[in-house]
C-alpha positions as CSV (number, residue, x, y, z in Angstrom):
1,X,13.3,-38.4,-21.7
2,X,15.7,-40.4,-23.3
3,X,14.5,-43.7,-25.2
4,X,15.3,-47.4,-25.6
5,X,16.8,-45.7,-29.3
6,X,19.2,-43.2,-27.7
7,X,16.7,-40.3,-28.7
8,X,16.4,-37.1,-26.4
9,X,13.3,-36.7,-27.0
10,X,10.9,-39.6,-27.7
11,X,7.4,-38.7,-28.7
12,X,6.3,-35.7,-27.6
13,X,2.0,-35.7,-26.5
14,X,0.5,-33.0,-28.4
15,X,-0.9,-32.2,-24.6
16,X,2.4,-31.3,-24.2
17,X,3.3,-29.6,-26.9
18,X,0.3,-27.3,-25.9
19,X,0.9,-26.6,-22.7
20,X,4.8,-25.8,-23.8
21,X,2.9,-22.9,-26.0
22,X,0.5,-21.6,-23.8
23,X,3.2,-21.4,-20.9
24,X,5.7,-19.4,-23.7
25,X,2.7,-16.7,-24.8
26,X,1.8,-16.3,-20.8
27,X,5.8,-15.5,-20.4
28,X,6.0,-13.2,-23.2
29,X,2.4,-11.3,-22.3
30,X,3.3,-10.9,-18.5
31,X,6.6,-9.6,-19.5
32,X,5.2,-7.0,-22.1
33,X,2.3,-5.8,-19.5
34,X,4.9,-4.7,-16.9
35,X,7.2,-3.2,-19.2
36,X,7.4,0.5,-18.7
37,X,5.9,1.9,-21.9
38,X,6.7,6.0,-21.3
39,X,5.0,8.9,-23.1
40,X,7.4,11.2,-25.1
41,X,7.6,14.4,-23.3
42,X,7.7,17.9,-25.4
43,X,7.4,20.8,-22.9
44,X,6.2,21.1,-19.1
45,X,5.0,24.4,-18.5
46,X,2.4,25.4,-15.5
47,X,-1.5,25.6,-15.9
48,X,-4.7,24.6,-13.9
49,X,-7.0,21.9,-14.3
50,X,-10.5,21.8,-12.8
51,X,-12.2,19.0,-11.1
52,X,-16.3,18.5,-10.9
53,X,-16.7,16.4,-7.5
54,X,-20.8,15.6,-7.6
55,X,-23.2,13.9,-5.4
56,X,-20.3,14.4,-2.1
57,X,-21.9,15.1,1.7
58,X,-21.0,17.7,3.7
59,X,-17.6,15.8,5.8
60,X,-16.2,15.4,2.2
61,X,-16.9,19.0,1.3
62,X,-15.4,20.0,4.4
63,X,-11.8,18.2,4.2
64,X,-11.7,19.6,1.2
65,X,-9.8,22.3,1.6
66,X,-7.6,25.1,-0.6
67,X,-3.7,24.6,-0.5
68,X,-4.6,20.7,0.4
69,X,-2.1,18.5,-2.2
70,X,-3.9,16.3,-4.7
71,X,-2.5,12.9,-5.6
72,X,-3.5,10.5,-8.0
73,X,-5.7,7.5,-6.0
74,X,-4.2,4.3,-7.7
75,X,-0.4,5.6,-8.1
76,X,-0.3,7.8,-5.2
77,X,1.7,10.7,-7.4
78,X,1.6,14.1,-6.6
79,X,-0.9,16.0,-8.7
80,X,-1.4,19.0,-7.7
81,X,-2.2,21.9,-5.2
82,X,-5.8,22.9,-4.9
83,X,-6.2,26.5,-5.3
84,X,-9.9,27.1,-5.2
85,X,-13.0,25.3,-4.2
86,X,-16.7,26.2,-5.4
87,X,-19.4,24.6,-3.9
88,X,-22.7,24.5,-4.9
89,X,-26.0,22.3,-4.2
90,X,-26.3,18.7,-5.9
91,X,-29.2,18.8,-8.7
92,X,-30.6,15.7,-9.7
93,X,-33.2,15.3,-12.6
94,X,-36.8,14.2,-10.9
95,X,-40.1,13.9,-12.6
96,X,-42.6,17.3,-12.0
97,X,-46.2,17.0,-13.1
98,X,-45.3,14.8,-16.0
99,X,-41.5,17.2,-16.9
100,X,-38.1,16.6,-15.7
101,X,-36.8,19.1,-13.5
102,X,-33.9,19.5,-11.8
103,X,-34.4,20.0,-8.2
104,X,-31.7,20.5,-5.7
105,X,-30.6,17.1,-3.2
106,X,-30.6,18.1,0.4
107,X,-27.4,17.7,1.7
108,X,-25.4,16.7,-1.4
109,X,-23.3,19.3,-3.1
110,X,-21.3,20.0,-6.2
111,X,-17.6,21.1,-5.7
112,X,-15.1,22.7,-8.4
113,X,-12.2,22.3,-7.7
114,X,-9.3,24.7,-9.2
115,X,-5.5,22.7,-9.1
116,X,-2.3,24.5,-9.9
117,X,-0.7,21.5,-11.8
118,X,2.6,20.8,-13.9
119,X,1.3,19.6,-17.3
120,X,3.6,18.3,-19.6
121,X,2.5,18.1,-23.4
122,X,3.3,15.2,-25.5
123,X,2.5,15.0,-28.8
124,X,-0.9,13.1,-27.5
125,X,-1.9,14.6,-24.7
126,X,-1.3,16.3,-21.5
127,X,0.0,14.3,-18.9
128,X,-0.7,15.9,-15.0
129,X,1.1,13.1,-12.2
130,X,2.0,11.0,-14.4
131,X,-1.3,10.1,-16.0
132,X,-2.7,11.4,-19.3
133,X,-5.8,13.9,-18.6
134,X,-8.4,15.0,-20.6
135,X,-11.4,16.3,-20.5
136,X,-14.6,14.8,-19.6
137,X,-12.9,11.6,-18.1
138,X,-12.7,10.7,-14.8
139,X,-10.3,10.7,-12.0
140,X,-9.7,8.6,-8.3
141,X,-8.1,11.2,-6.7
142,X,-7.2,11.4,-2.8
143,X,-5.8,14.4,-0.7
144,X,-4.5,14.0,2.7
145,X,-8.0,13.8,4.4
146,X,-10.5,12.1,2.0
147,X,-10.8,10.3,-1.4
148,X,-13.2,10.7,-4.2
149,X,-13.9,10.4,-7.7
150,X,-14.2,14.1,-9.9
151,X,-14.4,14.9,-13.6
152,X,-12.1,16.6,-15.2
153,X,-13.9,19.4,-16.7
154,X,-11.1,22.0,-17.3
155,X,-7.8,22.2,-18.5
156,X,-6.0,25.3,-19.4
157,X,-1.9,26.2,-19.7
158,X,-0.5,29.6,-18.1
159,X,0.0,31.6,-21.0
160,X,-2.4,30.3,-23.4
């Protein structure tokens, strides 16, 4: 590092100089992807969200059961108590004499699920378990006995 001159640095390669960048903007992204970035809470106030769980077989329909905690899939938080299940048979759009129909799937079912949640409001959105909900987005949820994918198709506050 240190030339025949007495120089720290001699010539740097612009190879060098390159990879010194790239390694800087890798630091500065991986440190800014992990830092916690927190929503703004306003109020918290009880409510119930609704889940559409389609195209499920009868085991899943069956673990599924009211009073049963919901969590969030990826984060593992605490979502929510189911209070009410609906079940109801799977349709799926097939071709009829040259229309589309929907005709019921034998053993596939739809389930609403009813969840007494905390929501907390932000100036955004609501946020249930830690993760901002809204409607017509989907959710990896898991309860004790089974995982599965469901639609948010409901959200309502006590009250309101």
């Amino acid at each position: 590092m240190i030339d025949k001159k007495g120089k720290l640095f001699g010539k740097i390669n612009v190879i060098d100089c390159l990879f010194l960048l790239i390694l800087i903007v890798a630091v500065i992204g991986g440190v800014s992807r992990f830092k916690d970035s927190s929503i703004a809470v306003e109020s918290t106030s009880k409510g119930r969200m609704t889940f559409l769980v389609e195209n499920v077989r009868t085991p899943t329909v069956e673990n599924i059961t009211e009073g049963q905690d919901l969590y969030s899939y990826d984060k593992g938080i605490f979502m929510g108590k189911i209070s009410g299940k609906t079940v109801r048979p799977y349709e799926d759009a097939v071709e009829y004499e040259g229309q589309w129909v929907n005709a019921p799937v034998p053993d596939k079912y739809s389930v609403y699920l009813d969840v007494n949640v905390d929501i907390k409001e932000s100036d955004k959105s609501y946020v249930v378990g830690g993760e901002e909900i809204r409607v017509g987005n989907e959710y990896r949820v898991k309860t004790k006995t089974s995982a599965f994918t469901g639609i948010c198709v409901g959200i309502t506050k006590d009250g309101k």
